[in-house]
C-alpha atoms as a printed R data frame, in Angstrom:
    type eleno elety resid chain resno       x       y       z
1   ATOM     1    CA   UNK     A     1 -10.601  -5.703 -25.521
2   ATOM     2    CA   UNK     A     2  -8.816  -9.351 -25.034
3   ATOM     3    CA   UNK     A     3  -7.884  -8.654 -21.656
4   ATOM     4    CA   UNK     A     4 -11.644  -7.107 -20.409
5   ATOM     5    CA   UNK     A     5 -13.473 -10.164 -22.281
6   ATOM     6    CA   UNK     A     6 -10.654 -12.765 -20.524
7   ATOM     7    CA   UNK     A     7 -11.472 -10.472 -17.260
8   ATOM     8    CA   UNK     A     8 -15.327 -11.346 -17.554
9   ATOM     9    CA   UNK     A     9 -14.643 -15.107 -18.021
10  ATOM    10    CA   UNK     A    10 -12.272 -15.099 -14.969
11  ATOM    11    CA   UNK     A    11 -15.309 -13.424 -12.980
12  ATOM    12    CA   UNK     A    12 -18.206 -15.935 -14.304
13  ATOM    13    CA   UNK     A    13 -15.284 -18.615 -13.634
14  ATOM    14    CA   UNK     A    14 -14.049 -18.344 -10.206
15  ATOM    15    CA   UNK     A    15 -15.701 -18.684  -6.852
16  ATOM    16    CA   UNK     A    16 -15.981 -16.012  -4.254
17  ATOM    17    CA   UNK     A    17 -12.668 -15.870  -1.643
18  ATOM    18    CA   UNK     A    18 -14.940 -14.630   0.982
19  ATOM    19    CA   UNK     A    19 -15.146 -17.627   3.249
20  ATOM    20    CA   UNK     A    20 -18.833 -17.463   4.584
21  ATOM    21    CA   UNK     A    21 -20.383 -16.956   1.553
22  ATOM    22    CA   UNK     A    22 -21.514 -20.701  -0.429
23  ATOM    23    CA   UNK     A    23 -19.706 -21.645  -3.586
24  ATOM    24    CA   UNK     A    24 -20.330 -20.291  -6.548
25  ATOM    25    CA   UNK     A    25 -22.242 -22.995  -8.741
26  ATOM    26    CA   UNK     A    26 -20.592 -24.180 -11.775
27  ATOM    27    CA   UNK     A    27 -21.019 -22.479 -14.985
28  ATOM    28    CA   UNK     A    28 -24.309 -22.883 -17.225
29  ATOM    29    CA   UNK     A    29 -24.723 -23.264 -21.001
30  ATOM    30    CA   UNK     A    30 -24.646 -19.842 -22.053
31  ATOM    31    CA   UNK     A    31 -21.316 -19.698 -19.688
32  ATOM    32    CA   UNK     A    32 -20.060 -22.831 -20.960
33  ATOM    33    CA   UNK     A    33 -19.675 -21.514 -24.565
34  ATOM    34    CA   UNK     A    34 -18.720 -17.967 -23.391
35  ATOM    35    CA   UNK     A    35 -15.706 -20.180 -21.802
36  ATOM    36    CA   UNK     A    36 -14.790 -22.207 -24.999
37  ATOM    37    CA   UNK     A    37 -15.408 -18.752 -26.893
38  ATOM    38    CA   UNK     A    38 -12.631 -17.133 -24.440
39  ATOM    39    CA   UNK     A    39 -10.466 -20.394 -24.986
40  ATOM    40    CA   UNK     A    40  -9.302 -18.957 -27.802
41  ATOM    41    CA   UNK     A    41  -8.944 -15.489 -26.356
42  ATOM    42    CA   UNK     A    42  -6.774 -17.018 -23.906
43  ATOM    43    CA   UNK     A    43  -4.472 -18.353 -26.117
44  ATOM    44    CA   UNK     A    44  -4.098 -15.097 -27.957
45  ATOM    45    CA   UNK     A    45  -3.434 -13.648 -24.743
46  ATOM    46    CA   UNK     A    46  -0.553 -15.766 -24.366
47  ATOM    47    CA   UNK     A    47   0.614 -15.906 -27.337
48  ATOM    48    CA   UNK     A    48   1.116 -11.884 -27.297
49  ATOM    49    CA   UNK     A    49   2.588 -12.100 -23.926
50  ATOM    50    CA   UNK     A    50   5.043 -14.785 -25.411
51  ATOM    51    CA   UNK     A    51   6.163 -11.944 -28.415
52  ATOM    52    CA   UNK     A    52   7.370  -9.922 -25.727
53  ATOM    53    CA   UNK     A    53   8.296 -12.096 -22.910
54  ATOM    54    CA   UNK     A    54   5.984 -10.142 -20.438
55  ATOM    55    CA   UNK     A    55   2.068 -10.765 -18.962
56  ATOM    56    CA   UNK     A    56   0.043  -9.802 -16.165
57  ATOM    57    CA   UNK     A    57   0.914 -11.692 -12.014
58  ATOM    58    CA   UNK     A    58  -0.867 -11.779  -8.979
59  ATOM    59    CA   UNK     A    59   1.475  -9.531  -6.836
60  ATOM    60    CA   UNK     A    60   4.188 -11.075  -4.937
61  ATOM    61    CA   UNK     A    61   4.629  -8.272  -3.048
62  ATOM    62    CA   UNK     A    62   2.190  -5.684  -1.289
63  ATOM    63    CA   UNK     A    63   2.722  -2.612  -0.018
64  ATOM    64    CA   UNK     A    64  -0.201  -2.942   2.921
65  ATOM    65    CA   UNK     A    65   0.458   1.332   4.545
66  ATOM    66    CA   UNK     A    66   0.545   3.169   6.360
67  ATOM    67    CA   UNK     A    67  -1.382   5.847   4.855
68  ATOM    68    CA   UNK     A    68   0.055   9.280   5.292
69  ATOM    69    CA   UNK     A    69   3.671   6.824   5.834
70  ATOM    70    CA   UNK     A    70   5.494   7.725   2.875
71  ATOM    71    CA   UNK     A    71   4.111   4.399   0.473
72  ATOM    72    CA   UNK     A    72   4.384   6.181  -2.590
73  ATOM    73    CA   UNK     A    73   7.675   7.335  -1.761
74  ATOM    74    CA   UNK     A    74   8.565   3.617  -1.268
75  ATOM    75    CA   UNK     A    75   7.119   2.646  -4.459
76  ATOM    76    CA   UNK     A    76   8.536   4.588  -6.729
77  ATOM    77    CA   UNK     A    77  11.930   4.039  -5.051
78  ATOM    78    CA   UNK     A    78  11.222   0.745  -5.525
79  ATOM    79    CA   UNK     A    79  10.441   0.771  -9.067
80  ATOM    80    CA   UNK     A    80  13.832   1.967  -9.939
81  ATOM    81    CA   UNK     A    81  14.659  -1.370  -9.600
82  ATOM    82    CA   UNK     A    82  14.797  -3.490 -12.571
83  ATOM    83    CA   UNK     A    83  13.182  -6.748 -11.449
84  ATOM    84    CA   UNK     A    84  10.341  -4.805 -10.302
85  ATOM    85    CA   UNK     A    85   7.095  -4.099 -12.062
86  ATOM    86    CA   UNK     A    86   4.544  -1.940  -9.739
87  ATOM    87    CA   UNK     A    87   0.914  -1.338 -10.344
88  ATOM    88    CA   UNK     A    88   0.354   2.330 -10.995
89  ATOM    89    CA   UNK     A    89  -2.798   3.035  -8.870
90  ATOM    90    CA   UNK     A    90  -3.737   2.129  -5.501
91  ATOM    91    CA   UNK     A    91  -6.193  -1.181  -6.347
92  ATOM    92    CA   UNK     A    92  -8.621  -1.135  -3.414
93  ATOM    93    CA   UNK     A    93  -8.768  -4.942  -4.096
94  ATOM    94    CA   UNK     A    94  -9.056  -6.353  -0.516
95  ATOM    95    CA   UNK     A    95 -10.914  -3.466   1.537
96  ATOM    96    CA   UNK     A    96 -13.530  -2.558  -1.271
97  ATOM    97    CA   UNK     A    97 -16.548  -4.911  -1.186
98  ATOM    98    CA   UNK     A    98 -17.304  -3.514  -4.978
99  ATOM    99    CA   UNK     A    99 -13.984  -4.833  -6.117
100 ATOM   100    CA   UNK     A   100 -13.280  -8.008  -4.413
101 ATOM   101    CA   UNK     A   101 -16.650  -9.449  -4.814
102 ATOM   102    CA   UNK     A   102 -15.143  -9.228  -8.583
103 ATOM   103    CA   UNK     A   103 -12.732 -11.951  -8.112
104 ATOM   104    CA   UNK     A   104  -9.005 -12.446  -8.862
105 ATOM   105    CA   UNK     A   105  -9.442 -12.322 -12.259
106 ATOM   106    CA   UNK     A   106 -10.536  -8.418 -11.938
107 ATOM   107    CA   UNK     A   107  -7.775  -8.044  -9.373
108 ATOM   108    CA   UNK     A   108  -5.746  -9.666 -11.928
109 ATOM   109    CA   UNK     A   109  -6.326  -7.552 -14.624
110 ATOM   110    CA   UNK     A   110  -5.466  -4.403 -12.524
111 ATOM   111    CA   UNK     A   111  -1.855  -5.390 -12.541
112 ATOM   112    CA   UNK     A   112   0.931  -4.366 -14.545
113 ATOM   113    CA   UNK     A   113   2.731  -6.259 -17.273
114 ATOM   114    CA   UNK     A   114   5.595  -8.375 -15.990
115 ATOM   115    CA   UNK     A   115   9.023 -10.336 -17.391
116 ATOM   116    CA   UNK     A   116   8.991 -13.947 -15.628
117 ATOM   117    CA   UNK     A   117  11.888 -12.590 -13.538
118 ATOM   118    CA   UNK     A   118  10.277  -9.861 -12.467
119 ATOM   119    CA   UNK     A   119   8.294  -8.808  -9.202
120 ATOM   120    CA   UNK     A   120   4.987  -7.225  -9.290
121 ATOM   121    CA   UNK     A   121   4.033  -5.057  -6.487
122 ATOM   122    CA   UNK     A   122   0.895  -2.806  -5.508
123 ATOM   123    CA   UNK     A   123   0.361  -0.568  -2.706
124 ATOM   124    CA   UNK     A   124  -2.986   0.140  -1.346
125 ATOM   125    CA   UNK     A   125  -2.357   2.456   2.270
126 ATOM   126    CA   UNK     A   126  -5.900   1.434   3.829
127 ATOM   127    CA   UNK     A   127  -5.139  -2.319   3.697
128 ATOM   128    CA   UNK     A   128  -2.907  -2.076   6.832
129 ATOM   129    CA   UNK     A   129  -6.073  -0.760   8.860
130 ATOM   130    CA   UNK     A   130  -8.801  -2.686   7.240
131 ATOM   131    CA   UNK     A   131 -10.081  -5.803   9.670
132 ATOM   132    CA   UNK     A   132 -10.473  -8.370   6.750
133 ATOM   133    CA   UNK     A   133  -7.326  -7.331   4.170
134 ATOM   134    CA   UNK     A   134  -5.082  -9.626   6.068
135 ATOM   135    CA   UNK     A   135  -7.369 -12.798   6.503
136 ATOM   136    CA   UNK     A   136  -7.825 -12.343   2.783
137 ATOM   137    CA   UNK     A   137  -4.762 -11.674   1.666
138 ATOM   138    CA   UNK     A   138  -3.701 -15.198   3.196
139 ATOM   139    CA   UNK     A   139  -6.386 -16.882   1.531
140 ATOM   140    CA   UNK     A   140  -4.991 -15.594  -2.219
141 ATOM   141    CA   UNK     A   141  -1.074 -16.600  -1.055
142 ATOM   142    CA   UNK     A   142   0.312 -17.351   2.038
143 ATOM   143    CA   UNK     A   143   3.718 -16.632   1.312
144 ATOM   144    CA   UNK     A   144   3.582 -13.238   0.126
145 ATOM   145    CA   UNK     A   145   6.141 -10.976   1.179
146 ATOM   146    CA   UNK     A   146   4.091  -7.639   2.500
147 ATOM   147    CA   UNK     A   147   5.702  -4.089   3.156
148 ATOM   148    CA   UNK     A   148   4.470  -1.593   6.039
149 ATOM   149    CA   UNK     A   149   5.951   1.709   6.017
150 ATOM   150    CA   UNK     A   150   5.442   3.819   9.005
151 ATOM   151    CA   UNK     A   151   6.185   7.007  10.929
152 ATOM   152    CA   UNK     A   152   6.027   8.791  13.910
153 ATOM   153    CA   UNK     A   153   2.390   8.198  14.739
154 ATOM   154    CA   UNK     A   154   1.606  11.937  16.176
155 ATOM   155    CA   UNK     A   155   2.966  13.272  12.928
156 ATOM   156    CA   UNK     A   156   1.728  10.464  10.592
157 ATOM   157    CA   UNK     A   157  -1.989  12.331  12.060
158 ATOM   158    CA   UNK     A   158  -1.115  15.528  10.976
159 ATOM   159    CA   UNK     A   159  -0.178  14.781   7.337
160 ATOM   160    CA   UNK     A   160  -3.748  12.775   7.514
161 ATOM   161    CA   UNK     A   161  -5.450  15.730   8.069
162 ATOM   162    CA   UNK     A   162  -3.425  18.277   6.070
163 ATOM   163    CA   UNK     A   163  -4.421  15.764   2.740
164 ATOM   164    CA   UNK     A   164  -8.055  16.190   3.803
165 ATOM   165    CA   UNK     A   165  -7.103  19.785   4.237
166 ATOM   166    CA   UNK     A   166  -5.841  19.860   0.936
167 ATOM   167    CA   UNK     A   167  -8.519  18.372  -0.826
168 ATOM   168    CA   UNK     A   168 -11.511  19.965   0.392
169 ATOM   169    CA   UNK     A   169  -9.596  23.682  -0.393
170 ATOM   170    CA   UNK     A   170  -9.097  22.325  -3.994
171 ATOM   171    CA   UNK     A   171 -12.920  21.897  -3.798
172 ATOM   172    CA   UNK     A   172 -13.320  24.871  -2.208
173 ATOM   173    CA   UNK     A   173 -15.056  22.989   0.135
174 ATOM   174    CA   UNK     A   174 -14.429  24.395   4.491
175 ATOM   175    CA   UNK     A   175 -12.931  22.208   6.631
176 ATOM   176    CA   UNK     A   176 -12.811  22.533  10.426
177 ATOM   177    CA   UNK     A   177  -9.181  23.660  12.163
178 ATOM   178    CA   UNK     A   178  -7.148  20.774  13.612
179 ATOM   179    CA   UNK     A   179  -8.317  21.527  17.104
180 ATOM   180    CA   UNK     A   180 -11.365  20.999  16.499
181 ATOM   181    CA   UNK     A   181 -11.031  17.644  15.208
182 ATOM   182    CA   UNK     A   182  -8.494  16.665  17.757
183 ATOM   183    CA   UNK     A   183  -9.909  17.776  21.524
184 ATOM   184    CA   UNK     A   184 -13.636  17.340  22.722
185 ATOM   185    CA   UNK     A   185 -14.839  18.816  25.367
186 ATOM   186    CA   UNK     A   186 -11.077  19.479  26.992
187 ATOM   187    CA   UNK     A   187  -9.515  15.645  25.823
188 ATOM   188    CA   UNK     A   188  -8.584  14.477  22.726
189 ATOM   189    CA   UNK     A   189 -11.070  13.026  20.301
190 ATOM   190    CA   UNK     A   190 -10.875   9.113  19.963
191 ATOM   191    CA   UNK     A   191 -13.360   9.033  17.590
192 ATOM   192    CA   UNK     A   192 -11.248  11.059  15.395
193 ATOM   193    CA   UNK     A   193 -10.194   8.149  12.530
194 ATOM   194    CA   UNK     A   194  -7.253   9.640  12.197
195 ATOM   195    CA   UNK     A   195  -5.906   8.681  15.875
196 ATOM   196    CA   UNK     A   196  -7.277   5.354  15.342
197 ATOM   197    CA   UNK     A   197  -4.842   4.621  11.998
198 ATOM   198    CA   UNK     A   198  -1.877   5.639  14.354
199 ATOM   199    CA   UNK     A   199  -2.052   3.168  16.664
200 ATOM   200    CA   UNK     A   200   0.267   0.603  15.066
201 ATOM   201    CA   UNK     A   201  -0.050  -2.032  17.637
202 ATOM   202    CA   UNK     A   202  -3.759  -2.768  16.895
203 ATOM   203    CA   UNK     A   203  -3.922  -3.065  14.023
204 ATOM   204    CA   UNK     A   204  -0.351  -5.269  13.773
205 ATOM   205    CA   UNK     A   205  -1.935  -7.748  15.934
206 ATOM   206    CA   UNK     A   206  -4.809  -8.583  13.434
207 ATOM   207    CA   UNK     A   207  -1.822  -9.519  10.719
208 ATOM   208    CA   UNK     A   208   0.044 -11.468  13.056
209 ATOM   209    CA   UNK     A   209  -2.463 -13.178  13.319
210 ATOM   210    CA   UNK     A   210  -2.258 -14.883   9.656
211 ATOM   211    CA   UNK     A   211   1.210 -14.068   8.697
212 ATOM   212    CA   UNK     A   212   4.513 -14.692  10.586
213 ATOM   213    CA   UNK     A   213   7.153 -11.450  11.501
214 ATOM   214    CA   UNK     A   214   9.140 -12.629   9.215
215 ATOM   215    CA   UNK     A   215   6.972 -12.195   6.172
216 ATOM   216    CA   UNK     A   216   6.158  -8.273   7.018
217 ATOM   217    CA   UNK     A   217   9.078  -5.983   6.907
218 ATOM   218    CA   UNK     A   218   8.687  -2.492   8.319
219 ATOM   219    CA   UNK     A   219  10.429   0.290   6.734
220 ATOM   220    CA   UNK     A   220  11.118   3.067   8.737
221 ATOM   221    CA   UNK     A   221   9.179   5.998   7.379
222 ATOM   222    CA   UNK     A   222  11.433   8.967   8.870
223 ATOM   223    CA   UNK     A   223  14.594   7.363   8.240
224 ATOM   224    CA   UNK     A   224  13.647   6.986   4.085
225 ATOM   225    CA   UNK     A   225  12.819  10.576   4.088
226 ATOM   226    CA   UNK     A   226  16.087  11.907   5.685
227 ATOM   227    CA   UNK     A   227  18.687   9.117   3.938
228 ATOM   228    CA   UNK     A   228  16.416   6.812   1.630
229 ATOM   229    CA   UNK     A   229  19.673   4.257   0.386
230 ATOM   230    CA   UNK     A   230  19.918   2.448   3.418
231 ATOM   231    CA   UNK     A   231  16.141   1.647   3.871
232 ATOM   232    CA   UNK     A   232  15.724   0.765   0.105
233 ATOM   233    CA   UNK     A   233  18.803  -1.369   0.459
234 ATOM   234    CA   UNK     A   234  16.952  -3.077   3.401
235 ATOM   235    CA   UNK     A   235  13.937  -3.915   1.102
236 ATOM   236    CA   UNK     A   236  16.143  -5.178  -1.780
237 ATOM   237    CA   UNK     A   237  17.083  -7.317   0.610
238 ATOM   238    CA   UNK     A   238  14.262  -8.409   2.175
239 ATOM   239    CA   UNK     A   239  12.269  -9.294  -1.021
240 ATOM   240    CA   UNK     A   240  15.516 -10.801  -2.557
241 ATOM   241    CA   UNK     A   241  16.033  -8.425  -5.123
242 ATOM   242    CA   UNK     A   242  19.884  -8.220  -6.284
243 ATOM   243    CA   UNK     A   243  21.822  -4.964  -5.094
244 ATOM   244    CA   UNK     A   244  20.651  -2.637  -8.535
245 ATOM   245    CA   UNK     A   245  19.415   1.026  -6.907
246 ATOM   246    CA   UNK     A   246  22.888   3.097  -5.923
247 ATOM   247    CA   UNK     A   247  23.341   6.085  -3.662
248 ATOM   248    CA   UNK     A   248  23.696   7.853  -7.039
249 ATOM   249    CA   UNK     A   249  19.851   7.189  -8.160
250 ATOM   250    CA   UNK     A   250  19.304   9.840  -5.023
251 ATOM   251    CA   UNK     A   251  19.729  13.530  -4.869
252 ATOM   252    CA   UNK     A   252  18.334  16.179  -2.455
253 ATOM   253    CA   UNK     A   253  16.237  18.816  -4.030
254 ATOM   254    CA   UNK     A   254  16.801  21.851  -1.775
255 ATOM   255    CA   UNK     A   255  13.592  23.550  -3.511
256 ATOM   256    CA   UNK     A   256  11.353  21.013  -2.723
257 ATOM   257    CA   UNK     A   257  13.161  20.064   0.798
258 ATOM   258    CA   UNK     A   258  13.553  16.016   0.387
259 ATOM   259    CA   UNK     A   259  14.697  13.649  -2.299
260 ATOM   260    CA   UNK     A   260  14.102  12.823  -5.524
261 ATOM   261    CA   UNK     A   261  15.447  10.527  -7.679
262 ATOM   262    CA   UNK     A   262  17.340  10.122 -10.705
263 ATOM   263    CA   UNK     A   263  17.015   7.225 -12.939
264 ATOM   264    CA   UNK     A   264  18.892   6.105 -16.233
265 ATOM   265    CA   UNK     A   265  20.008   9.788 -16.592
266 ATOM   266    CA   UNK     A   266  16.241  10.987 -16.021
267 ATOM   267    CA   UNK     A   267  15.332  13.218 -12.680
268 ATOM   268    CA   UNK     A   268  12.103  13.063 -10.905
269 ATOM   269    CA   UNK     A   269  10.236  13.732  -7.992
270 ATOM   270    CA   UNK     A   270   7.085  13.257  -5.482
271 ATOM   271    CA   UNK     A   271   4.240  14.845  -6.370
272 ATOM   272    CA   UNK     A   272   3.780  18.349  -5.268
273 ATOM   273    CA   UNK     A   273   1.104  16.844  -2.754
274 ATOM   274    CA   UNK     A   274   3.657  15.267  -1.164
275 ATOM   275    CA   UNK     A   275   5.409  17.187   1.444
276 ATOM   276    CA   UNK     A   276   3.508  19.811   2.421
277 ATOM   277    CA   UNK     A   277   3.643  21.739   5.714
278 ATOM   278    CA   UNK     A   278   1.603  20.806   8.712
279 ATOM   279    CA   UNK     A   279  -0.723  23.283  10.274
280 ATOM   280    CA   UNK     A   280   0.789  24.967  13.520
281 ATOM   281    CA   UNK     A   281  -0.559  23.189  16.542
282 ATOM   282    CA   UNK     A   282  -0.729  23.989  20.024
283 ATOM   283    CA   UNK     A   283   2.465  22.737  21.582
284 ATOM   284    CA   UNK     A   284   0.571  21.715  24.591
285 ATOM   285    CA   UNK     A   285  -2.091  19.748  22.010
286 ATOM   286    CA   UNK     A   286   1.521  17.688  20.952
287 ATOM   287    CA   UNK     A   287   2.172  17.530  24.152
288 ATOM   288    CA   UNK     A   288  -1.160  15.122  24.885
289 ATOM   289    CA   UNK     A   289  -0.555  13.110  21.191
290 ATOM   290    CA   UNK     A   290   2.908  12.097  22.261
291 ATOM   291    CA   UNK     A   291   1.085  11.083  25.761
292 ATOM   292    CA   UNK     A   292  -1.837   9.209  24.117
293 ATOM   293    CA   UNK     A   293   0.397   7.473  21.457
294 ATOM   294    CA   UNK     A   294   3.296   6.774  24.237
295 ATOM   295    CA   UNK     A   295   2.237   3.399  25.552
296 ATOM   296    CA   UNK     A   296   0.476   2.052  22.454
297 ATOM   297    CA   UNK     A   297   4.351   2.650  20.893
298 ATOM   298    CA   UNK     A   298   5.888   1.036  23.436
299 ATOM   299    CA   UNK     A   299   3.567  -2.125  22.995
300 ATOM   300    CA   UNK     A   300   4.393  -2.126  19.366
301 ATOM   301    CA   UNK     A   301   7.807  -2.286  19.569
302 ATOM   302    CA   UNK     A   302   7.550  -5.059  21.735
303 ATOM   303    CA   UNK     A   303   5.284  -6.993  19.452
304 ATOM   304    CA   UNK     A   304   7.985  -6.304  16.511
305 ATOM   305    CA   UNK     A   305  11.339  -6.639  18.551
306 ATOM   306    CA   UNK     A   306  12.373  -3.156  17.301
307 ATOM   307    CA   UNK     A   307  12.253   0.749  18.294
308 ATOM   308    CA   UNK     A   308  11.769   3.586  16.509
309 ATOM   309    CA   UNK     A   309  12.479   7.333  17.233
310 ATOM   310    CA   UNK     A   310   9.344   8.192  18.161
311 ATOM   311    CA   UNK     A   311   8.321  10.779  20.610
């Protein structure tokens, strides 16, 4: 109750980040002694955090996609670290109007609890592909170290559409065949959304445009799933984490066909959403996604100085 009444003050509190819109005029009476009221809330707040050495942080670190490109995988590989603390659920902060026209004091309160030495992290897939996430991700901290996981494009699109496969059978809801979705009228579909989130290179140029190369680092997707240590080392790295998650916290669960992790003794694993088979598709359909995606991939490596082994 604390934290959602210290929530609503932040809200009434803070201006809007969205830089068209006017300032937010200052508080009035009744807001004014809803603010001395939280005062004391505030302090309680911190004095609770103080018993236990932890409180809530703006991220330091965001996981920004790809969707369909293994982020949860990265996550909770992540969290085995120590230093880390990650928010549980996918915040929707920066993309949905609903939530960020809430403030950072909502976006605040979606975070987890945190030692000082500790780094919190969210992922949110759709940020990576959402026009204004990076412009107002900037605004809220400049230096924030971001993380973009990504895969081979052509086969990042059919895990897209197997989860929306997935979901409408649980709802026993139809959904059209791959083909359909993919080819119109003899050519592929670029209306389809799902092309559109593959092509790496546009949407990489809209966060390049407010944060430097060397504030994004791109994990390769297909190379965590086949041998995850080396790529997590690289992120340790990268966010300045000291060397804590071993070869050891990684085992490959032949049943399940990729690997889970063990931590402090403790084994778990992906969801059983995660990993599923793709639908069989047309070789010759393949054929024209590895064409379409060919020179948009060669662009992107340019723009990051990198390959990848990509059809």
């Amino acid at each position: 109750m604390t934290l959602l009444l210290l929530g609503a003050v932040l809200l009434v509190a803070q201006p809007q980040l969205v830089p068209s819109h006017p300032a937010v005029p200052g508080p009035g009476p009744r807001e004014q002694d809803l603010l001395r009221k939280v005062g004391t809330l505030q302090e309680d707040v911190r004095e609770g955090a103080a018993t236990n050495g932890s409180t809530q942080q703006l991220p330091q670190t965001i996981i920004i996609g790809v969707r369909k490109g293994g982020t949860r995988a990265l996550l909770e590989m992540l969290s085995l670290h120590p230093d880390v603390a990650a928010a549980e659920n996918e915040v929707h902060f920066f993309d949905w109007e609903e939530h960020y026209s809430q403030g950072l004091g909502w976006y605040l309160t979606q975070m987890p609890f945190s030692s000082p030495n500790q780094l919190t992290v969210e992922k949110t897939p759709a940020y990576f592909t959402s026009p204004k996430v990076p412009e107002r991700i900037h605004s809220m901290n400049p230096a924030i170290r971001l993380l973009l996981i990504l895969r081979d494009p052509s086969e990042r699109v059919l895990s897209d559409y197997t989860q929306v496969l997935y979901n409408h059978l649980q709802k026993r809801k139809p959904y059209p065949p791959i083909e359909d979705l993919l080819v119109r009228d003899g050519r592929l579909n670029l209306e389809y959304k799902a092309l559109n989130r593959s092509l790496y290179h546009a949407h990489m140029l809209n966060w390049l445009r407010f944060f430097p190369l060397g504030h994004i680092h791109i994990v390769d997707g297909d190379r965590l799933i086949r041998d995850p240590f080396p790529e997590i080392q690289k992120v340790e790295r990268f966010l300045k984490l000291s060397p804590q998650i071993n070869a050891s916290n990684f085992y490959f669960n032949k049943t399940k066909g990729f690997y889970c992790l063990r931590d402090s003794g403790k084994d778990r694993c992906l969801h059983e959403s995660k990993g599923r088979a793709h639908p069989q598709v047309d070789p010759k359909l393949l054929d024209k996604l590895h064409e379409y995606f060919h020179e948009p991939n060669k662009k992107f490596f340019e723009l990051v100085g990198r390959t990848f082994d990509w059809h």
